[in-house]
DOLO-103951 format. One record per residue (C-alpha): residue in one letter; x, y, z. Coordinates in nm, 3 decimals. Layout:
BEGIN
<atom><rest>A</rest><xx>X</xx><yy>Y</yy><zz>Z</zz></atom>
...
This chain:
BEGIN
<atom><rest>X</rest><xx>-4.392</xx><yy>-9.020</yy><zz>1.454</zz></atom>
<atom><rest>X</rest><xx>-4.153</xx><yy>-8.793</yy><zz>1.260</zz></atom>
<atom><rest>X</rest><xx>-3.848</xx><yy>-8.940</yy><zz>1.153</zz></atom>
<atom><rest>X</rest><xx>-3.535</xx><yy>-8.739</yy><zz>1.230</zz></atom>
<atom><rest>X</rest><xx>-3.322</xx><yy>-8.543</yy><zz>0.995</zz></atom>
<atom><rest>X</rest><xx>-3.094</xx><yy>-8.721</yy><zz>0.876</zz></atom>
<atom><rest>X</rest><xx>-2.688</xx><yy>-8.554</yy><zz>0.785</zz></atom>
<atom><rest>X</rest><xx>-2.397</xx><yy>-8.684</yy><zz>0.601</zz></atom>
<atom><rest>X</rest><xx>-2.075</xx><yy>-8.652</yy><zz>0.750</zz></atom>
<atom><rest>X</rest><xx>-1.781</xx><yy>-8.713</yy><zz>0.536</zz></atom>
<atom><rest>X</rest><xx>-1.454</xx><yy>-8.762</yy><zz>0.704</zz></atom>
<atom><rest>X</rest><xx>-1.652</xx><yy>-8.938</yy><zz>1.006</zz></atom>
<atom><rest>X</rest><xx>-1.387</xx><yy>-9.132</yy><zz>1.127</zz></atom>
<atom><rest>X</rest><xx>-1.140</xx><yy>-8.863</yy><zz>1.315</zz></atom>
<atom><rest>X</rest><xx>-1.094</xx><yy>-8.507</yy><zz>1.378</zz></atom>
<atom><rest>X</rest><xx>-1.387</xx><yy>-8.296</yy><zz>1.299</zz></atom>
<atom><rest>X</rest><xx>-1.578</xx><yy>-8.511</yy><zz>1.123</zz></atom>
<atom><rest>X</rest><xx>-1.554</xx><yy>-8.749</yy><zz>1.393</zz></atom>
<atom><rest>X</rest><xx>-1.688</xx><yy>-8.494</yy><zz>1.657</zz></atom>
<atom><rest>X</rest><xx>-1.958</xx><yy>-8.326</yy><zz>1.397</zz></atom>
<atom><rest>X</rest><xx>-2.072</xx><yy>-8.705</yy><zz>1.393</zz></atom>
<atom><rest>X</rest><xx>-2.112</xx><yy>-8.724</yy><zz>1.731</zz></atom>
<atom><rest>X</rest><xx>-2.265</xx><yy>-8.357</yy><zz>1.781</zz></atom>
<atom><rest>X</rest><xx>-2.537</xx><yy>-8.429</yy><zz>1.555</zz></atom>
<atom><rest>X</rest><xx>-2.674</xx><yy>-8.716</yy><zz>1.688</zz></atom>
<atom><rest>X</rest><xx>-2.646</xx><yy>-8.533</yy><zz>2.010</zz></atom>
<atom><rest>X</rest><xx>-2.857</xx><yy>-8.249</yy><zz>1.887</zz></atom>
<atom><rest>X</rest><xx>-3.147</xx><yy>-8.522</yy><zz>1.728</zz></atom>
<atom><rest>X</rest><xx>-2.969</xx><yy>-8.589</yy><zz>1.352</zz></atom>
<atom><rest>X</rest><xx>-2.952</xx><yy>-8.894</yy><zz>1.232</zz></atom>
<atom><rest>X</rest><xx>-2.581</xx><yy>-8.973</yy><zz>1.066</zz></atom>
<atom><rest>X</rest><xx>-2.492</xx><yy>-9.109</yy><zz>0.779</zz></atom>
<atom><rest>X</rest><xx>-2.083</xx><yy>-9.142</yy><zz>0.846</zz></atom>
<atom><rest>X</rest><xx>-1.844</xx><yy>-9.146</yy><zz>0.491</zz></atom>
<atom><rest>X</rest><xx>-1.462</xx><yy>-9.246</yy><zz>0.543</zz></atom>
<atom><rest>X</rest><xx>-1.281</xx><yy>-9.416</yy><zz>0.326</zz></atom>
<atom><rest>X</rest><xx>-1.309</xx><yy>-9.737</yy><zz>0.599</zz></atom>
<atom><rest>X</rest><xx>-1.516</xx><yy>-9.849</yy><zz>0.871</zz></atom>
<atom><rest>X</rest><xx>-1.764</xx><yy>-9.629</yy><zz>0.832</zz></atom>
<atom><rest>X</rest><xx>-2.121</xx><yy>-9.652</yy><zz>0.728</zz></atom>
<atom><rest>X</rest><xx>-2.059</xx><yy>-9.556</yy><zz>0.402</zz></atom>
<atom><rest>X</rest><xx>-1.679</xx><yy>-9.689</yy><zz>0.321</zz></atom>
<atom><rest>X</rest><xx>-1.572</xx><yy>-9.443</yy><zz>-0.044</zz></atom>
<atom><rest>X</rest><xx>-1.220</xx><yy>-9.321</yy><zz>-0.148</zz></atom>
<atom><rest>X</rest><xx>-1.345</xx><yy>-8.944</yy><zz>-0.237</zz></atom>
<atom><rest>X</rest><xx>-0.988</xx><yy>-8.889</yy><zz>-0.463</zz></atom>
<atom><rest>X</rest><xx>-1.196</xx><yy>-9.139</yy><zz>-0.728</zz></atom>
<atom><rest>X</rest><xx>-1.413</xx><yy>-9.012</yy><zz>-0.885</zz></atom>
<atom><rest>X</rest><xx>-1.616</xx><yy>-9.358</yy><zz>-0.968</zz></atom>
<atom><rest>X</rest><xx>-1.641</xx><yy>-9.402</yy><zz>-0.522</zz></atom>
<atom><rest>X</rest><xx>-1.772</xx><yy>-9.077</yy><zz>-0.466</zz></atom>
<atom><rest>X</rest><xx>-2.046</xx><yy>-9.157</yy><zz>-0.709</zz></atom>
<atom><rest>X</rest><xx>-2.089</xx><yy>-9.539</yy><zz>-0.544</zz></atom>
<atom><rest>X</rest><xx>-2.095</xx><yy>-9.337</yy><zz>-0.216</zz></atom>
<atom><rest>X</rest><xx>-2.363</xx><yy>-9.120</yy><zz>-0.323</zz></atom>
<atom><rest>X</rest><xx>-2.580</xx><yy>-9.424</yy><zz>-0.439</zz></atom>
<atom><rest>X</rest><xx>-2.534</xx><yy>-9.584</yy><zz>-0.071</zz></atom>
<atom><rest>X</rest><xx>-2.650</xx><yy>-9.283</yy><zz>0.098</zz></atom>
<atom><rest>X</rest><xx>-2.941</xx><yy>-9.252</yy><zz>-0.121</zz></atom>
<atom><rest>X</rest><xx>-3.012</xx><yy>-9.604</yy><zz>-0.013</zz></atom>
<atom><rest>X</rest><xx>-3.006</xx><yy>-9.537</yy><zz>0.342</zz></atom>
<atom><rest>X</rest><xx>-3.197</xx><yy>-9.238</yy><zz>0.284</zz></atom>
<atom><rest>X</rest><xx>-3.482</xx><yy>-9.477</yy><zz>0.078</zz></atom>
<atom><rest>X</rest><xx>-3.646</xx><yy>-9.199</yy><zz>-0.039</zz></atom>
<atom><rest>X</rest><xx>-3.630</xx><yy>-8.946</yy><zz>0.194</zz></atom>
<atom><rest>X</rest><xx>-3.488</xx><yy>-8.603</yy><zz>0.147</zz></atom>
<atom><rest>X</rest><xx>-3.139</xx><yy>-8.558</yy><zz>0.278</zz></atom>
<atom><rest>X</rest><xx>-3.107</xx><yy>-8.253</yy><zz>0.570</zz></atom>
<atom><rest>X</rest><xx>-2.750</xx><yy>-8.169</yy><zz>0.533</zz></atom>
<atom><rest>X</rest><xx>-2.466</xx><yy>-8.280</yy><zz>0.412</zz></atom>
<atom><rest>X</rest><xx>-2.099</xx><yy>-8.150</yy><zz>0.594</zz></atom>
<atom><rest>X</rest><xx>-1.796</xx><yy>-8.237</yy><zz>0.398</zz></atom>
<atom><rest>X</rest><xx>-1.537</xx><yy>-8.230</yy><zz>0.650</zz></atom>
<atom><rest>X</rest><xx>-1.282</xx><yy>-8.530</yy><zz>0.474</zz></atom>
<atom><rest>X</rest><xx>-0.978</xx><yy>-8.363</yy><zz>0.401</zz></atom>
<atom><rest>X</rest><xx>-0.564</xx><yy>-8.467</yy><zz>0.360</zz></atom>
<atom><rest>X</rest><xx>-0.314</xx><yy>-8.217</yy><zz>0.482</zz></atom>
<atom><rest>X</rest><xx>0.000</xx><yy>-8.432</yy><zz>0.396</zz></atom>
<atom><rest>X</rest><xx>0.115</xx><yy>-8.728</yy><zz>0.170</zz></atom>
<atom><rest>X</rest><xx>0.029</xx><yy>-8.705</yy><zz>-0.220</zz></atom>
<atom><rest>X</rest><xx>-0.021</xx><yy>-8.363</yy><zz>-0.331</zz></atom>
<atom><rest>X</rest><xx>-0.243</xx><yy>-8.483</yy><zz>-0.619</zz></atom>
<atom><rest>X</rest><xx>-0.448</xx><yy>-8.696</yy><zz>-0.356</zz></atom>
<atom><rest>X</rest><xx>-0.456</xx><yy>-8.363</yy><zz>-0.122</zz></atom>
<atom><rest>X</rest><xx>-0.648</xx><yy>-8.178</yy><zz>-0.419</zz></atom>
<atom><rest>X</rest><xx>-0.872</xx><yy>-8.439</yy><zz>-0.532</zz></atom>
<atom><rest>X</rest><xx>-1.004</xx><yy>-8.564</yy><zz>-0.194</zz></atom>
<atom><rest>X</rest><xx>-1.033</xx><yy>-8.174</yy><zz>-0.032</zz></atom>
<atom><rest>X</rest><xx>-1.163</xx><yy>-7.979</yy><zz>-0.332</zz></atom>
<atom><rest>X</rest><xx>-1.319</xx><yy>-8.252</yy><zz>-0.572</zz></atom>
<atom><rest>X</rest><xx>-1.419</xx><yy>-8.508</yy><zz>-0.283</zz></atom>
<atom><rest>X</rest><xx>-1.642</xx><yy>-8.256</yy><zz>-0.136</zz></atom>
<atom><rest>X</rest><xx>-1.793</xx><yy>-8.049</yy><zz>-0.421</zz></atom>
<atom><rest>X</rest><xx>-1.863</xx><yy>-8.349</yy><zz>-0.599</zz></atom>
<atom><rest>X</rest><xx>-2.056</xx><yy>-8.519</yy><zz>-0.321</zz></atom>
<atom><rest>X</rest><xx>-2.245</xx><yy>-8.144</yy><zz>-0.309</zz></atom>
<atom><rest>X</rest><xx>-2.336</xx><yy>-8.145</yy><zz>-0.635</zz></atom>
<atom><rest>X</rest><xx>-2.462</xx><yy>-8.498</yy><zz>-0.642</zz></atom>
<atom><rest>X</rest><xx>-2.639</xx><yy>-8.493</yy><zz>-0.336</zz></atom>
<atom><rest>X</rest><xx>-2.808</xx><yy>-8.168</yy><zz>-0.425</zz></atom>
<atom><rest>X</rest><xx>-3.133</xx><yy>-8.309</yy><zz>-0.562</zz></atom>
<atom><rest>X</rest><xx>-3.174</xx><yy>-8.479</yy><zz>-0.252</zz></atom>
<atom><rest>X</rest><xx>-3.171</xx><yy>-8.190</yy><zz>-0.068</zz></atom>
<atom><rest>X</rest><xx>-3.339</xx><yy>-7.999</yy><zz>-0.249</zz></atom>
<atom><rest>X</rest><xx>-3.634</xx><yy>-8.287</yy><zz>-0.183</zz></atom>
<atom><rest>X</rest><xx>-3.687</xx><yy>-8.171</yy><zz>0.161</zz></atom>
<atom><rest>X</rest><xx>-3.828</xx><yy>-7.833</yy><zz>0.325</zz></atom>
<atom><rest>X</rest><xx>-3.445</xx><yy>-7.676</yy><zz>0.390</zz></atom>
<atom><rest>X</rest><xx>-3.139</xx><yy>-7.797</yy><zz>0.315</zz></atom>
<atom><rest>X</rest><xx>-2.812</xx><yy>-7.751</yy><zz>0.451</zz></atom>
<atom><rest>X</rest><xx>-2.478</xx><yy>-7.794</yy><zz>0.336</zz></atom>
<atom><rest>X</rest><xx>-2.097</xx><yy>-7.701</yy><zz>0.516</zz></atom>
<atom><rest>X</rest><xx>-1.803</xx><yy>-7.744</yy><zz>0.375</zz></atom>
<atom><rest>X</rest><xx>-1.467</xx><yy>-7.742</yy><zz>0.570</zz></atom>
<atom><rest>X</rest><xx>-1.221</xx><yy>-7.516</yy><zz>0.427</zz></atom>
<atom><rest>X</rest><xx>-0.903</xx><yy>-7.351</yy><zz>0.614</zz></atom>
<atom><rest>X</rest><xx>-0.729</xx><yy>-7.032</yy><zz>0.695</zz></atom>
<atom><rest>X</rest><xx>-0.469</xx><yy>-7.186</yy><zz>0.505</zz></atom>
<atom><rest>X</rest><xx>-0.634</xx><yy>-7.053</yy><zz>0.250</zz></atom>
<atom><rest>X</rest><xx>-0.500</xx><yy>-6.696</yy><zz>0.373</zz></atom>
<atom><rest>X</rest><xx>-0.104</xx><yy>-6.790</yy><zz>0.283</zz></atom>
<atom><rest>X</rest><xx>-0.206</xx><yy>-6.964</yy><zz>-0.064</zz></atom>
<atom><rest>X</rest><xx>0.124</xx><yy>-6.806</yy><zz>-0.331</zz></atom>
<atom><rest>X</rest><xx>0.014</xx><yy>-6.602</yy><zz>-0.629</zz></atom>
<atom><rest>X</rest><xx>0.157</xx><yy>-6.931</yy><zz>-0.847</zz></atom>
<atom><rest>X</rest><xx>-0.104</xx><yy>-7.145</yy><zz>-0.709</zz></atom>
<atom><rest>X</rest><xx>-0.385</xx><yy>-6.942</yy><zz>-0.923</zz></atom>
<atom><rest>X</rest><xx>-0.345</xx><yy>-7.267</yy><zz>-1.231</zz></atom>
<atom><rest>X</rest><xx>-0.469</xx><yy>-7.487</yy><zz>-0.976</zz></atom>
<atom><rest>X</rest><xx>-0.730</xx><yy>-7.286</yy><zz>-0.865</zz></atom>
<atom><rest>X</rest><xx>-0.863</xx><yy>-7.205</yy><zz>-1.168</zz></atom>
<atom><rest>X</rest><xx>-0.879</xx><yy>-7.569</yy><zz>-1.257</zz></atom>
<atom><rest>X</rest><xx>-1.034</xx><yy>-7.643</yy><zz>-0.972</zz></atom>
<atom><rest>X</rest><xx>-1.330</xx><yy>-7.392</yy><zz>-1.016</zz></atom>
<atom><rest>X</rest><xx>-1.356</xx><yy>-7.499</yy><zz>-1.399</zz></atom>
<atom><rest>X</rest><xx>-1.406</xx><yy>-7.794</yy><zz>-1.264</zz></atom>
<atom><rest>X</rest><xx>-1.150</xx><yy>-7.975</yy><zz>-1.455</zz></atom>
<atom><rest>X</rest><xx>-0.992</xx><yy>-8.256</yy><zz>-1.208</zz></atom>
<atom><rest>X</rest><xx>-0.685</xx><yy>-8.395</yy><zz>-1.332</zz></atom>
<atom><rest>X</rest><xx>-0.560</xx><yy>-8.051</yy><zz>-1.428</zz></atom>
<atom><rest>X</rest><xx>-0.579</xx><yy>-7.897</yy><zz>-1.102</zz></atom>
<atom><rest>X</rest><xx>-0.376</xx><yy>-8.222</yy><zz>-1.007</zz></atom>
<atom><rest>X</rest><xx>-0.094</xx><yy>-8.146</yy><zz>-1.226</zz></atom>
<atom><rest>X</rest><xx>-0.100</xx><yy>-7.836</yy><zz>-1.140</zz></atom>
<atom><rest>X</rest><xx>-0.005</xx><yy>-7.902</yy><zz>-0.791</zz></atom>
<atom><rest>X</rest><xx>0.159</xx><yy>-8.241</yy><zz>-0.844</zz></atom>
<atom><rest>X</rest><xx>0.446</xx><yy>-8.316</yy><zz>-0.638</zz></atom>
<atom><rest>X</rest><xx>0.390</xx><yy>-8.021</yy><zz>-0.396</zz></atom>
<atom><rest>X</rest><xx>0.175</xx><yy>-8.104</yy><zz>-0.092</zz></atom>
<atom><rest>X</rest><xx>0.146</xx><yy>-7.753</yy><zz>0.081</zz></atom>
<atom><rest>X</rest><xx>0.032</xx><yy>-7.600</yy><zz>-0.256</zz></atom>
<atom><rest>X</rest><xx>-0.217</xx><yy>-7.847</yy><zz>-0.304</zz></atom>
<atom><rest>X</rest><xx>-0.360</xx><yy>-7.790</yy><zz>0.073</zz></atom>
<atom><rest>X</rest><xx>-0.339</xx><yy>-7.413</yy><zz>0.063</zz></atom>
<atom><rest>X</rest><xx>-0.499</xx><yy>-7.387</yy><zz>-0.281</zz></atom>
<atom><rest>X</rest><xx>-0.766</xx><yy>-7.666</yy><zz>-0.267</zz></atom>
<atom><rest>X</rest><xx>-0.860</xx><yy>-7.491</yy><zz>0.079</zz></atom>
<atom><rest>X</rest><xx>-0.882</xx><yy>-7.191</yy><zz>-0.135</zz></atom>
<atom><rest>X</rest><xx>-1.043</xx><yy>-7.310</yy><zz>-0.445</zz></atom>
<atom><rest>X</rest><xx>-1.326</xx><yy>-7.446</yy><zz>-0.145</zz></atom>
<atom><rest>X</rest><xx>-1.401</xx><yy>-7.127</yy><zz>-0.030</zz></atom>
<atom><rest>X</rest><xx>-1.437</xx><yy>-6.930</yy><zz>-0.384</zz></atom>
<atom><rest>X</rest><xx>-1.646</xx><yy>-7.205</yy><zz>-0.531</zz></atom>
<atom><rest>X</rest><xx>-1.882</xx><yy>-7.214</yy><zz>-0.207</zz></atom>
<atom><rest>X</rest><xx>-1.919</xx><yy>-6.828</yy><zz>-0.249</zz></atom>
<atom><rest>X</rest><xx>-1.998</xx><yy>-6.864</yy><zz>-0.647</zz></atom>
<atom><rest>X</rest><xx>-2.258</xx><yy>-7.129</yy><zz>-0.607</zz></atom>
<atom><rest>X</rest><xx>-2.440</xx><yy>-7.028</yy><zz>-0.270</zz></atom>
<atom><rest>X</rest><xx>-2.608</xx><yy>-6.759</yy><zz>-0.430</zz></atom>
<atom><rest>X</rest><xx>-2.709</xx><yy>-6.929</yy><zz>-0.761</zz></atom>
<atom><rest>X</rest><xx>-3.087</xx><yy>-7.023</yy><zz>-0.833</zz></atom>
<atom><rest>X</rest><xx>-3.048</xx><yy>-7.391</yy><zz>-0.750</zz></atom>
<atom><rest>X</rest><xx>-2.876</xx><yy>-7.334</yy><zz>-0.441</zz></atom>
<atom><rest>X</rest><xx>-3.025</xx><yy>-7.061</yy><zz>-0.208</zz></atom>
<atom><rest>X</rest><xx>-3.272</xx><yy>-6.958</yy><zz>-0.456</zz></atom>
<atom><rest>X</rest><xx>-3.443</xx><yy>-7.276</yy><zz>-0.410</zz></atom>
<atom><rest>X</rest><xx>-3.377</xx><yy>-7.257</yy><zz>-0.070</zz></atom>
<atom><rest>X</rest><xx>-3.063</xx><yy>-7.455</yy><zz>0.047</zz></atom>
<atom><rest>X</rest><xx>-2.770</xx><yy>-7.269</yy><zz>0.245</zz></atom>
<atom><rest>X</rest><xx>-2.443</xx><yy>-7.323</yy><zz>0.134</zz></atom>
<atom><rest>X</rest><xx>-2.125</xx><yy>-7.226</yy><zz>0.339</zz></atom>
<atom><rest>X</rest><xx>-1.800</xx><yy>-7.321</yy><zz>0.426</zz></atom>
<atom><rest>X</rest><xx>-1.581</xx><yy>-7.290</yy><zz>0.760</zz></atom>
<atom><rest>X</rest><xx>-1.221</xx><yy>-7.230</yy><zz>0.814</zz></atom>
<atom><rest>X</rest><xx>-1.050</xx><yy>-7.324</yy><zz>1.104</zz></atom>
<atom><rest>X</rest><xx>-0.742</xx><yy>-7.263</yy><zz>1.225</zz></atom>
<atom><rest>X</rest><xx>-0.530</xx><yy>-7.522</yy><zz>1.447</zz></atom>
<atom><rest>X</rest><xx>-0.706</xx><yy>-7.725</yy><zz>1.586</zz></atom>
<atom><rest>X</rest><xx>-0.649</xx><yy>-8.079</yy><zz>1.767</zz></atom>
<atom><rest>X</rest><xx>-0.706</xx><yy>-8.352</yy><zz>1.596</zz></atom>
<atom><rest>X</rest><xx>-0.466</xx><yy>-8.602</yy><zz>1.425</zz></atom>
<atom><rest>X</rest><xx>-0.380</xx><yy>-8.374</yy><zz>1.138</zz></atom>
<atom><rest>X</rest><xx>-0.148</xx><yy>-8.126</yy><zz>1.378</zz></atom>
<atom><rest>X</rest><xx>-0.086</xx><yy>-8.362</yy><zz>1.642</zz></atom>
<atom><rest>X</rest><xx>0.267</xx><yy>-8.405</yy><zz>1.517</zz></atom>
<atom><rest>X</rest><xx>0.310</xx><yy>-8.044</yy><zz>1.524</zz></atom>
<atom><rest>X</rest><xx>0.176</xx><yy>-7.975</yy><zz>1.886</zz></atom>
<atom><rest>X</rest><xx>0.405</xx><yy>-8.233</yy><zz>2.034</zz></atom>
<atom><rest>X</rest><xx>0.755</xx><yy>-8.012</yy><zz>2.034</zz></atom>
<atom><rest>X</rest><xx>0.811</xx><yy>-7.644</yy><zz>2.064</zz></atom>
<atom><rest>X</rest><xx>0.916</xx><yy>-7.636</yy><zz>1.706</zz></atom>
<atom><rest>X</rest><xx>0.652</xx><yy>-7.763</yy><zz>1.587</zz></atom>
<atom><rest>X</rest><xx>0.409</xx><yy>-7.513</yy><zz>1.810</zz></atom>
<atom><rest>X</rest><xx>0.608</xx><yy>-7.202</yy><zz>1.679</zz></atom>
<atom><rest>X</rest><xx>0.550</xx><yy>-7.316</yy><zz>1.328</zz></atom>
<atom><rest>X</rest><xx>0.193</xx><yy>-7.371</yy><zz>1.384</zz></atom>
<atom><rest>X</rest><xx>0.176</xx><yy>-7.055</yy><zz>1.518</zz></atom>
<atom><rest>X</rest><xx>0.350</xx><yy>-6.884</yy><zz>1.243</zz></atom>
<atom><rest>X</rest><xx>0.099</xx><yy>-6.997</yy><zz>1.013</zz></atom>
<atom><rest>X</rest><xx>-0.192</xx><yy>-6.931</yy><zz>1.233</zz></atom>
<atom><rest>X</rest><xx>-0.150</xx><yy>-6.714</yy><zz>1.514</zz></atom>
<atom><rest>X</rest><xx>-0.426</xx><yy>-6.828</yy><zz>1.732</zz></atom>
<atom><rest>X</rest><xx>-0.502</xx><yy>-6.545</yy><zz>2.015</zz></atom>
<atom><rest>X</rest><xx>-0.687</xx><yy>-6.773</yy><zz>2.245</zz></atom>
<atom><rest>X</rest><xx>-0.539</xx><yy>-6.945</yy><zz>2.521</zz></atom>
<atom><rest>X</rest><xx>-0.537</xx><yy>-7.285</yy><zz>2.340</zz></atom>
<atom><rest>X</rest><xx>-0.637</xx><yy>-7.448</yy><zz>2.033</zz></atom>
<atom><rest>X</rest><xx>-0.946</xx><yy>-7.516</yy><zz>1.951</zz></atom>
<atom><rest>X</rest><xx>-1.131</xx><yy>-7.861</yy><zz>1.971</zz></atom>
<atom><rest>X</rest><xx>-1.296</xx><yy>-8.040</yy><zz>1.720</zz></atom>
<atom><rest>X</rest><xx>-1.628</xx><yy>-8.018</yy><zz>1.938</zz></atom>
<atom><rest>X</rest><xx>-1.588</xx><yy>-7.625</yy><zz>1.884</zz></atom>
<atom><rest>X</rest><xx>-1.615</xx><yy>-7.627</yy><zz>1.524</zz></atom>
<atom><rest>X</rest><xx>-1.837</xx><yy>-7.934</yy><zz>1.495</zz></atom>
<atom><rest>X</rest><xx>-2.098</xx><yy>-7.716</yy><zz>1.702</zz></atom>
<atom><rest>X</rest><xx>-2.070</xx><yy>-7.436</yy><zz>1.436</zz></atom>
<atom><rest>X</rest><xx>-2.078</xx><yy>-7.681</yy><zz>1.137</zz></atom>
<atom><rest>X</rest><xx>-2.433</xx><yy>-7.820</yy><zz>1.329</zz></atom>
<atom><rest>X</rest><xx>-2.609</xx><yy>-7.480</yy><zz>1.321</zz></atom>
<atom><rest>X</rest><xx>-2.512</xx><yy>-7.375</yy><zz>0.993</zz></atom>
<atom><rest>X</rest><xx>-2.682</xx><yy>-7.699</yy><zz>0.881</zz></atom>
<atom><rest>X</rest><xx>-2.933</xx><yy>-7.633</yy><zz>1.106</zz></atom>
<atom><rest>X</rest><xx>-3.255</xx><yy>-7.465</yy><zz>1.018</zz></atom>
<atom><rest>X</rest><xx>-3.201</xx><yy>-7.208</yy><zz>1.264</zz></atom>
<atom><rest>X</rest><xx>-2.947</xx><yy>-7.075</yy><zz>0.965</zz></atom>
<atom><rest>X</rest><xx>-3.216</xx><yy>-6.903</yy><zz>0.780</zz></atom>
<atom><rest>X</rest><xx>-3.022</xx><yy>-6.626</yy><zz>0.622</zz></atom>
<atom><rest>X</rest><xx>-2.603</xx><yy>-6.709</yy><zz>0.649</zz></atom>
<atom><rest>X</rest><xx>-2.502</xx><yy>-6.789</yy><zz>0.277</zz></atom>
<atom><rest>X</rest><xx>-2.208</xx><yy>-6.801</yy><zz>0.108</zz></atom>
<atom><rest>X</rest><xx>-1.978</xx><yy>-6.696</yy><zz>0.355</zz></atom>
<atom><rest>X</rest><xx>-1.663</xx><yy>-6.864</yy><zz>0.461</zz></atom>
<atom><rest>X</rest><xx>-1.650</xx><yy>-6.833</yy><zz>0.876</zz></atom>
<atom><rest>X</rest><xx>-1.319</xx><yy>-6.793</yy><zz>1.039</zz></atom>
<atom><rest>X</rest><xx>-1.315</xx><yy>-7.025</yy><zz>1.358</zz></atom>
<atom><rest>X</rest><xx>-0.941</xx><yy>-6.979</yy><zz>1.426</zz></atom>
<atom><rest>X</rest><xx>-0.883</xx><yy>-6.850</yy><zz>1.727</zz></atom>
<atom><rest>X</rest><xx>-0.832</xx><yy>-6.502</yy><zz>1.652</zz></atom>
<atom><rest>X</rest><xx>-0.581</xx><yy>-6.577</yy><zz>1.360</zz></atom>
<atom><rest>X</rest><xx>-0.744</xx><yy>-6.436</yy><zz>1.055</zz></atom>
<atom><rest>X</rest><xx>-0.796</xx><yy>-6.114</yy><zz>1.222</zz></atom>
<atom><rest>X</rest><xx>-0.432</xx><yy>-6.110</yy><zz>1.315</zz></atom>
<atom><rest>X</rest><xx>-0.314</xx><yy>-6.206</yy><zz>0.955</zz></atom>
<atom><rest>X</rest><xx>-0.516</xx><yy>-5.920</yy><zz>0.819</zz></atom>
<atom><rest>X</rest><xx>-0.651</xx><yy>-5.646</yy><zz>1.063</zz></atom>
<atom><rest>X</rest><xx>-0.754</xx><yy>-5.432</yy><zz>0.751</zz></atom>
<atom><rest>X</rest><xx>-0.955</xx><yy>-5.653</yy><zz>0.540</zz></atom>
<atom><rest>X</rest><xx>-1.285</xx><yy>-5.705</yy><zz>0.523</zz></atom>
């Protein structure tokens, strides 16, 4: 009998990782949840020293066979803007890069990383952390955003994206056969907005930032689904790319760009 594919899902324990969790094992997967509690793999992925103890417990799990996909969907919208960078940038290209080798192990591996259209409203003075980020040097793209939480979301959304489009298309990523990409959503309900969604105020704001065109929001189960065939070997050819799932918002932000 062949054993099942078997995904990591970081973030497993609300929002989208919750329901990517639940659509993969739907869909056949076998899931390996990471949250930073009650989960089957428990890490902190601002610490650098967890993410690595987290990638040794998968590996476990996995006793020596190949990982299918990994999709990084743990991410921190509010609280410690030095936190907000670390977990959403470092916590999930990290756990890429370590967890490469294992996928590289089997026939076609996957990996999805959850970015934002946030990433559309990031300020010109965000480009420090940014480039920090993509250098790879942690505690600088900290500072750099230290003490401002929406900077750190906008730009570590941001710094996602451009590093997913710089190392899908390198030898050891789609040249040796595993698809990289990343997906931006727009609002969508799960806890992170719920605040938001619960007063008119809070709606028009939303909506300022990301004029979704659809008649509601989108659910977690809408982007989880997307996130399951990118990491699916049906994707066969999508690399790179950064997929607006946001209701219509991105193309309202910028109706020229390509």
């Amino acid at each position: 009998m062949t054993a099942m594919p078997t995904m990591v899902v970081t973030g497993s324990g609300s929002g989208i990782g919750r329901a990517t969790a639940n659509v993969a094992a739907r869909h056949g997967w076998s899931v390996i949840g990471v949250d930073i509690r009650d989960a089957d793999v428990d890490a902190d992925l601002s610490q650098d020293a967890q993410r690595e103890a987290a990638v040794t417990n998968i590996l476990a799990r996995l006793d020596g066979r190949p990982l299918g996909a990994l999709v990084a969907c743990a991410g921190l919208a509010a609280g410690d803007a030095s936190t907000i960078m670390k977990v959403n940038f470092f916590g999930a290209t990290r756990l890429a890069e370590m967890l490469l080798p294992s996928l590289l192990a089997g026939p076609q591996g996957r990996a999805v990383v959850i970015s934002s259209n946030a990433l559309l409203h990031t300020p010109l003075w965000g480009n420090a952390a940014i480039e920090a980020a993509l250098a790879g040097q942690e505690d600088e793209a900290a500072e750099a955003v230290k003490g401002q939480a929406d900077l750190a979301y906008f730009t570590s959304k941001k710094a996602l994206s451009l590093w997913v489009k710089r190392e899908a298309v390198k030898p050891d990523w789609a040249g040796a056969g595993v698809l990289l990409n990343a997906i931006a959503p727009g609002a969508t309900a799960t806890p992170m907005i719920a605040g938001l969604l619960e007063d008119q105020q809070g709606r028009d704001f939303l909506m300022r930032m990301t004029p979704t065109r659809t008649p509601e929001v989108a659910r977690p189960e809408a982007i989880a689904e997307l996130a399951c065939w990118l990491a699916s070997t049906a994707n066969r050819s999508v690399v790179g790319q950064t997929i607006f799932c946001d209701g219509g918002a991105e193309a309202t932000l910028r109706p020229s760009a390509i």
